[in-house]
C-alpha positions in Angstrom: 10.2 23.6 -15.0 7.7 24.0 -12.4 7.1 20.9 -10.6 3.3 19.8 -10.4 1.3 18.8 -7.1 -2.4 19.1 -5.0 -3.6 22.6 -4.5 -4.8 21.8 -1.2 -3.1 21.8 2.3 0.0 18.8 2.9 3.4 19.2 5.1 6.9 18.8 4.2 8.5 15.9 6.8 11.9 14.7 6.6 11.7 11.9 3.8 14.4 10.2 5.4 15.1 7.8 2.8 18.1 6.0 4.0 17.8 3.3 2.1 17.4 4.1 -1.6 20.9 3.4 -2.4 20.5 -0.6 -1.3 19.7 -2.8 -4.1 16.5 -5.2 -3.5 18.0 -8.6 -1.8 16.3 -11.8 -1.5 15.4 -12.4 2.5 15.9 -15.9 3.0 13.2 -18.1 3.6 11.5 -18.9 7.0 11.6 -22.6 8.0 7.8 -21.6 9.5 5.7 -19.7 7.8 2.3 -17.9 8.8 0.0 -17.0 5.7 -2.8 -14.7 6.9 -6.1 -15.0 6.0 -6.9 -11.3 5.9 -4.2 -9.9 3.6 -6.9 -7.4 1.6 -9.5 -5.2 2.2 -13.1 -6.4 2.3 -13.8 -10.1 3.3 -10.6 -12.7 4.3 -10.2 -15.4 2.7 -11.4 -18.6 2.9 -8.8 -22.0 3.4 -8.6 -24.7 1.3 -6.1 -27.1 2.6 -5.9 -28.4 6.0 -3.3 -30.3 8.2 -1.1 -32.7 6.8 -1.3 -31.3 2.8 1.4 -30.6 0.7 1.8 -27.4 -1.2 4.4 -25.5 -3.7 5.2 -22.0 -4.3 1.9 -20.7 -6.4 -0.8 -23.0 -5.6 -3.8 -21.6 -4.3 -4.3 -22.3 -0.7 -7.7 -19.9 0.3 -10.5 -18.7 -2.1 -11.9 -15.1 -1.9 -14.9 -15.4 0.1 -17.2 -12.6 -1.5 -16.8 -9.7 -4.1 -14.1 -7.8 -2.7 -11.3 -10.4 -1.5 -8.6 -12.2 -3.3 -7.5 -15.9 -2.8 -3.8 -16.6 -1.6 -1.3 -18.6 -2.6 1.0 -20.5 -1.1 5.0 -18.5 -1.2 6.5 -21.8 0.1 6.8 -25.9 -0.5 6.0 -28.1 2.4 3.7 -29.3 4.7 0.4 -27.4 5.9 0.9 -28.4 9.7 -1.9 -26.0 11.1 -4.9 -23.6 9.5 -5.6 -21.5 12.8 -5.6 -18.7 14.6 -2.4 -16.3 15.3 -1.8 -13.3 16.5 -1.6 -10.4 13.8 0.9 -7.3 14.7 -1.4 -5.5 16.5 -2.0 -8.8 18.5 -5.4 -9.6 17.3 -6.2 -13.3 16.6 -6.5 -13.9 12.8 -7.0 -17.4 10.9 -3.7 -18.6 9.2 -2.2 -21.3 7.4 0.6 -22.4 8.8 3.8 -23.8 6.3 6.5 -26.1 7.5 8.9 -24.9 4.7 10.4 -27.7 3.1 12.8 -26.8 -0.1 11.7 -24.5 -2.5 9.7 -26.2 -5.5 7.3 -24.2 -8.0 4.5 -25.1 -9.4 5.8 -25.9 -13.2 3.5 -23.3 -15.4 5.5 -20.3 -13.4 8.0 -18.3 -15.4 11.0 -17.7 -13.3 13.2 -16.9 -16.4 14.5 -13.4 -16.2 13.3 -12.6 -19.8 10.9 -9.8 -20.2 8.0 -10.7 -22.0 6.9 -7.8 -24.0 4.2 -9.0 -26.1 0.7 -9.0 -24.9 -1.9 -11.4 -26.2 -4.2 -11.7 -23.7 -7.9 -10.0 -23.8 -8.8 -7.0 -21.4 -11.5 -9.8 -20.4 -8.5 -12.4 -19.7 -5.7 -9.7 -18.3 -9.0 -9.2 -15.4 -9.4 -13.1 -14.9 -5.7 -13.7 -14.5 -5.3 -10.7 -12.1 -8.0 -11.7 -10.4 -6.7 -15.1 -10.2 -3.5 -14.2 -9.0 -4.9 -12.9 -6.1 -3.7 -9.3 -7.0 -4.2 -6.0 -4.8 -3.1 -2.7 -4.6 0.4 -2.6 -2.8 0.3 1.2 -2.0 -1.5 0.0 1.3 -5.0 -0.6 1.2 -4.6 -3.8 -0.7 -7.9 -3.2 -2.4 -8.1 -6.1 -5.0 -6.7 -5.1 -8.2 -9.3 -6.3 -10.4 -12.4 -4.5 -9.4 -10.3 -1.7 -9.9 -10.1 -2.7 -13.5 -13.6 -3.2 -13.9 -15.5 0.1 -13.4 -18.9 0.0 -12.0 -22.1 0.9 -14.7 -22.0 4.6 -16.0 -18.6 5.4 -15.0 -15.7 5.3 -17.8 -12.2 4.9 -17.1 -10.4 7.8 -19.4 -6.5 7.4 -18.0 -4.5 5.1 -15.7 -2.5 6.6 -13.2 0.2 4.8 -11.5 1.2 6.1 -7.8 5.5 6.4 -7.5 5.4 9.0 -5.4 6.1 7.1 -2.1 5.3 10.7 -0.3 5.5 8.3 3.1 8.9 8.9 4.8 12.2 6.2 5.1 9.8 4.0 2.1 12.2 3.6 -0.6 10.8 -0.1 -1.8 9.0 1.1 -4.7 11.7 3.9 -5.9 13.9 0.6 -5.9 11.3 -1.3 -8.1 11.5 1.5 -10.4 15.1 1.3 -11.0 15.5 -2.5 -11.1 12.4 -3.3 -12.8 11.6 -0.3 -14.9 10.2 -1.8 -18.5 8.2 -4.2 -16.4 6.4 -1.9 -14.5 6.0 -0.1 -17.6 4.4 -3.3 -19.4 2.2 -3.5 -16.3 0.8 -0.4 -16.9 0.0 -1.7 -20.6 -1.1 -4.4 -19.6 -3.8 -2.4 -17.0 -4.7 0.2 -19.6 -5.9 -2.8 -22.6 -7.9 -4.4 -19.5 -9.7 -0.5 -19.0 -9.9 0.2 -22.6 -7.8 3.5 -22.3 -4.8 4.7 -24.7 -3.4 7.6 -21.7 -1.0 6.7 -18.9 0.9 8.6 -16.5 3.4 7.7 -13.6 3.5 10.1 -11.0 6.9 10.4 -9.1 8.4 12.8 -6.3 11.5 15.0 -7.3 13.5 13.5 -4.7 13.6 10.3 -6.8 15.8 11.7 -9.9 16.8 8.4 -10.4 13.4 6.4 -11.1 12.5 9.4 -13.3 15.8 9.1 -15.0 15.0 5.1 -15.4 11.5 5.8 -16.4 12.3 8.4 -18.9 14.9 5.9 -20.7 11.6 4.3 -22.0 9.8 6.7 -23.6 10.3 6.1 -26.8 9.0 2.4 -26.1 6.0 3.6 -24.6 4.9 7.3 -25.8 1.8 6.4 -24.3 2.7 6.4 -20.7 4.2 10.0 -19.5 6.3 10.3 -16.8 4.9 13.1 -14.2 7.6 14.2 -11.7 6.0 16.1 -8.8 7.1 18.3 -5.9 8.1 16.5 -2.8 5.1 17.0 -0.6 3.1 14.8 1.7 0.4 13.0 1.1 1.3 13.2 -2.6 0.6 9.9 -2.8 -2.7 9.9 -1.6 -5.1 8.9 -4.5 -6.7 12.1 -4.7 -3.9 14.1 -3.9 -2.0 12.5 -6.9 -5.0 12.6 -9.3 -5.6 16.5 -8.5 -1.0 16.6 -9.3 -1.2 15.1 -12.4 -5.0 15.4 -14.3 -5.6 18.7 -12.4 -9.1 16.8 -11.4 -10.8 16.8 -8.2 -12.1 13.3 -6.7 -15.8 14.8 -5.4 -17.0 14.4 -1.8 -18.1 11.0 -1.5 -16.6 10.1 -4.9 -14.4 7.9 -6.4 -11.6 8.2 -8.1 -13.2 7.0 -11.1 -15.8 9.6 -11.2 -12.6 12.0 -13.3 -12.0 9.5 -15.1 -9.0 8.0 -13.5 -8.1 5.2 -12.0 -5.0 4.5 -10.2 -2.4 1.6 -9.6 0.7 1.5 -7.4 4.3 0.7 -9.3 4.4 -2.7 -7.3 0.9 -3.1 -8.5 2.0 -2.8 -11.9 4.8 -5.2 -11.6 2.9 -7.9 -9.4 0.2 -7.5 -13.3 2.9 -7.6 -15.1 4.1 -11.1 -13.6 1.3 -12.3 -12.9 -0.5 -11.7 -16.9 3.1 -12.5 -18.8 4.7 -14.9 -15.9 1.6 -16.7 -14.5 3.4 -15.9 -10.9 0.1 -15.1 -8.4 1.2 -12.5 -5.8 3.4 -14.2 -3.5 6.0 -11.8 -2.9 6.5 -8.0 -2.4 9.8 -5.7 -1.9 9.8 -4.2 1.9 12.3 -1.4 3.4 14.0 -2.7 6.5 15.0 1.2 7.9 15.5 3.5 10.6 18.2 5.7 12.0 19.3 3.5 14.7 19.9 0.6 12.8 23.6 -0.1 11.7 22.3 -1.1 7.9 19.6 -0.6 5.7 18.2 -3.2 3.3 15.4 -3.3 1.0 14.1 -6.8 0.6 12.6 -9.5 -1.7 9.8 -10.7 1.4 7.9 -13.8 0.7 4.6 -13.1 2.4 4.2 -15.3 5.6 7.7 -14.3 7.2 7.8 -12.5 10.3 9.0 -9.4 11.2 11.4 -10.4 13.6 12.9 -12.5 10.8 13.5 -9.3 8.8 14.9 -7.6 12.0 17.5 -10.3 12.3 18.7 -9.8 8.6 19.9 -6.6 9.8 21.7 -7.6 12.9 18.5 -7.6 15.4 16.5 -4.6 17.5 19.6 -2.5 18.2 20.3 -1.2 21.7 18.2 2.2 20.9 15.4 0.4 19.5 11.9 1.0 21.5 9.5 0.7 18.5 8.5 -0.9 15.5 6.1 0.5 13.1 4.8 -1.5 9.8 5.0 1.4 7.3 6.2 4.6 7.6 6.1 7.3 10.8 3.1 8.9 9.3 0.0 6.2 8.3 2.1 3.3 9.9 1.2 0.6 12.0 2.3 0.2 15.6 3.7 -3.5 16.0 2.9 -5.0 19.3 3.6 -8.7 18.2 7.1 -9.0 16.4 6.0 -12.0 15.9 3.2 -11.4 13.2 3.2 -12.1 9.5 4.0 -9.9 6.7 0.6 -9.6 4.0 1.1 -9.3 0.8 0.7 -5.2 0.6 3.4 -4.9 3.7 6.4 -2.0 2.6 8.8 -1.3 5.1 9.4 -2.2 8.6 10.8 0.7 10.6 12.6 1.1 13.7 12.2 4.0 15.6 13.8 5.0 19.1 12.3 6.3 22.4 13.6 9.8 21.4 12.1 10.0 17.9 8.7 8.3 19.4 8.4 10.3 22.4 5.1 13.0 22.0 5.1 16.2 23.4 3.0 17.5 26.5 -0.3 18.1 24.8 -1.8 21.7 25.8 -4.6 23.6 24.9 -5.7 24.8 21.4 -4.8 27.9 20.2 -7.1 28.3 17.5 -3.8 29.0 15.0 -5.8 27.0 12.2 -2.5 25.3 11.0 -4.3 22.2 11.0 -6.8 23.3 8.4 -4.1 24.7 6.2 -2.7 21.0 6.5 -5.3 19.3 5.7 -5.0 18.4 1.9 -8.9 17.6 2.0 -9.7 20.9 3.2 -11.0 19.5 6.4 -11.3 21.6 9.9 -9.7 19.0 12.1 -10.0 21.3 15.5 -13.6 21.5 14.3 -14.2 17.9 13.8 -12.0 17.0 17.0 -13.8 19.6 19.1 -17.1 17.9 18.2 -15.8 14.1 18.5 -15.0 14.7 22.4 -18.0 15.9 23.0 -19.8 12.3 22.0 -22.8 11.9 20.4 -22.9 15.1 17.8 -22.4 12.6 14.6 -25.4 14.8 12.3 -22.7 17.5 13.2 -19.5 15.6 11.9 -21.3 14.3 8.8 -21.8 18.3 8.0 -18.3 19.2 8.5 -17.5 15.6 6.4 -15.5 13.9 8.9 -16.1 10.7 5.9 -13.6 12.7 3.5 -11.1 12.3 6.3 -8.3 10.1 4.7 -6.5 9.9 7.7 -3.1 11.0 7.0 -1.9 12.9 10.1 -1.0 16.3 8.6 -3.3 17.7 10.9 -1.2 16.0 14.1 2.4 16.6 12.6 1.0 20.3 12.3 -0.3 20.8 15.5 1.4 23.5 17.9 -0.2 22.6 21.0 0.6 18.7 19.7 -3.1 17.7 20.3 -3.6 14.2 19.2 -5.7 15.4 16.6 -5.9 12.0 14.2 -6.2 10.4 16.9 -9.9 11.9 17.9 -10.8 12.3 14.9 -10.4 8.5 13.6 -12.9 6.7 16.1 -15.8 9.4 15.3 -15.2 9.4 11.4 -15.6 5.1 11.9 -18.9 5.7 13.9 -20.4 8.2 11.4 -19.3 5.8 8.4 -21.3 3.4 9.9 -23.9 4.8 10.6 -24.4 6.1 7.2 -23.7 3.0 5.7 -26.8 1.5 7.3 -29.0 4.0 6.3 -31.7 2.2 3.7 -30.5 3.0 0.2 -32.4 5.8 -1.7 
């Protein structure tokens, strides 16, 4: 059978995935934790305990401070001994509330049985409220909060739910993990997500070189005919949402558009089991599984991370920065983060901290182009990076760059991994898309 995926551009990297054969572990608790007030996209959120309060695992502990946020709860029991600023990974100063951990004690209305709840009572209005109340985003890395999502704007219909197991990003094996050990719950998730939209068609998509998720998901089918399992070619950025709309609906997300505007709308796995916990278990997202990787390390682990732990913490679980050890990314070599402070929090959407040596870091002399166009065959969103990076160095030509739509730019670096003359191209190109998506966005509305 021929394996589906996006028509346009991607690469092949080394997926790397050392650590799919380690089951998920709990990492043991911090006696210190740092809850960040930015763990989503759009506005952070806003405290609501100060020094000297005590808290348990679940209760809320910031409100969402405008239409796209999400409040956050408190992963830990103990004592609030600061709400201040910290340093995030990239060292920039960002308010948190800090935890003296003190025991572990739950707030009593949270389900920690094992038992799968499989019956679904709740209204699509009261699935949204409870998502939405369990501070739920997207864990394939925006962390866009889950129930807008859910709630499609006026005029637009959702038709299918897609959810995203693809995890295209190389060494990332957290969610192929979740698929395996939590299988019927993601499944239920994705229920649960398609009563709140209204829609009776589902779909997971999953890369080939997960045979045993597919496997897992496939044992299911006769529990829920309504969700098909999708296995698509290994290719990066499969998981992009576009990308992995185009694999498995054959649709095309407009310029400018939204996913929505096919029809679809699409969930992460861990999404689907953070719903699933959160509608059956009343468990608010507190907790999400992150690969602890990299060739140099003498273990792998994928980990149970109670958000607020740092990543020096997680480092230690696997014997500390080894000897070859130069860098630490948050995410995988390819839309990672660079970690400057090890000392940072993880967020809720965090999956993988990877350890990468000066060798495997080290970039190549840059020289000049060579007008090969690899870059535009890369580019799954048909994009002429040397184009758009050409006109970004020479300042000022934004009318220019909004032509060539340097906007539907998703930042995925096939353009740089691609590169012969290893011209930073991303890195050009990132900066002038910002500027030009700002300026548009402050153009009066029509």
């Amino acid at each position: 059978m021929k394996l589906k995926t996006f028509k346009i551009g991607g690469v092949h990297p080394d997926d790397s995935k050392l650590a799919s054969e380690e089951p998920i572990e709990q990492l043991p608790l911090p006696q210190t934790a740092y809850i960040s007030m930015a763990q989503h996209l759009g506005a952070p959120a806003t405290p609501t305990v100060q020094k000297g309060d005590s808290v348990k695992v679940g209760q809320v502990i910031a409100e969402a401070s405008g239409f796209v946020s999400a409040c956050i709860h408190s992963p830990y029991s103990g004592t609030v001994t600061a709400v201040e600023p910290h340093a995030d990974l990239a060292g920039n100063m960002v308010m948190h509330v800090v935890i003296a951990v003190e025991g572990d004690e739950w707030l009593p209305e949270i389900d920690r049985t094992p038992d799968i709840r499989r019956e679904i009572t709740a209204s699509p209005e009261e699935i949204v409220a409870k998502i939405k109340n369990a501070g739920i985003v997207g864990l394939g890395g925006a962390a866009f909060p889950t129930h807008i999502k859910l709630c499609p704007p006026p005029g637009k219909k959702a038709e299918c739910l897609i959810l995203n197991g693809t995890e295209c990003e190389p060494y990332i094996t957290s969610d192929d993990r979740i698929m395996r050990e939590h299988t019927e719950e993601i499944l239920l998730g994705a229920t649960i997500m398609m009563k709140a939209l209204g829609v009776s068609r589902g779909y997971v998509g999953v890369e080939e070189n997960k045979p045993a998720a597919i496997a897992a998901l496939r044992s299911f089918a006769g529990k829920y005919p309504q969700i098909e399992v999708v296995p698509l070619k290994k290719k990066y950025p499969q998981g992009g949402e576009k990308q992995l709309i185009d694999s498995v609906i054959r649709k095309r997300v407009p310029s400018l558009g939204l996913p929505i505007d096919t029809g679809a709308v699409v969930q992460n796995v861990g999404t689907a089991l953070a719903v699933y916990e959160a509608v059956q278990k009343n468990k608010p997202l507190i907790d999400n599984i992150v690969t602890v990787t990299g060739k140099c390390l003498p273990k792998q682990k994928n980990f149970r991370v109670r958000v607020g732990c740092t990543y020096s913490q997680m480092l230690e679980a696997v014997g500390g920065m080894p000897e070859k050890g130069a860098k630490l990314i948050s995410g995988g070599p390819m839309m990672g983060k660079a970690i400057v402070n090890p000392e940072a929090a993880t967020l809720k959407a965090t999956s993988a901290l990877l350890v990468l040596t000066e060798e495997e870091t080290r970039r190549k002399a840059e020289s000049n182009c060579i007008r090969c166009g690899k870059c535009a065959d890369a580019c799954p969103m048909g994009l002429q990076p040397f184009l758009l990076s050409r006109l970004a160095k020479v300042g000022g030509r934004f009318d220019e760059l909004e032509q060539e739509k340097v906007f539907d730019c998703i930042e995925c670096g096939c353009c740089l991994y691609t590169c012969p003359a290893n011209i930073p191209l991303l890195d050009i190109i990132r900066p002038a898309k910002a500027q030009v998506t700002k300026i548009m966005k402050s153009r009066p509305k029509k």
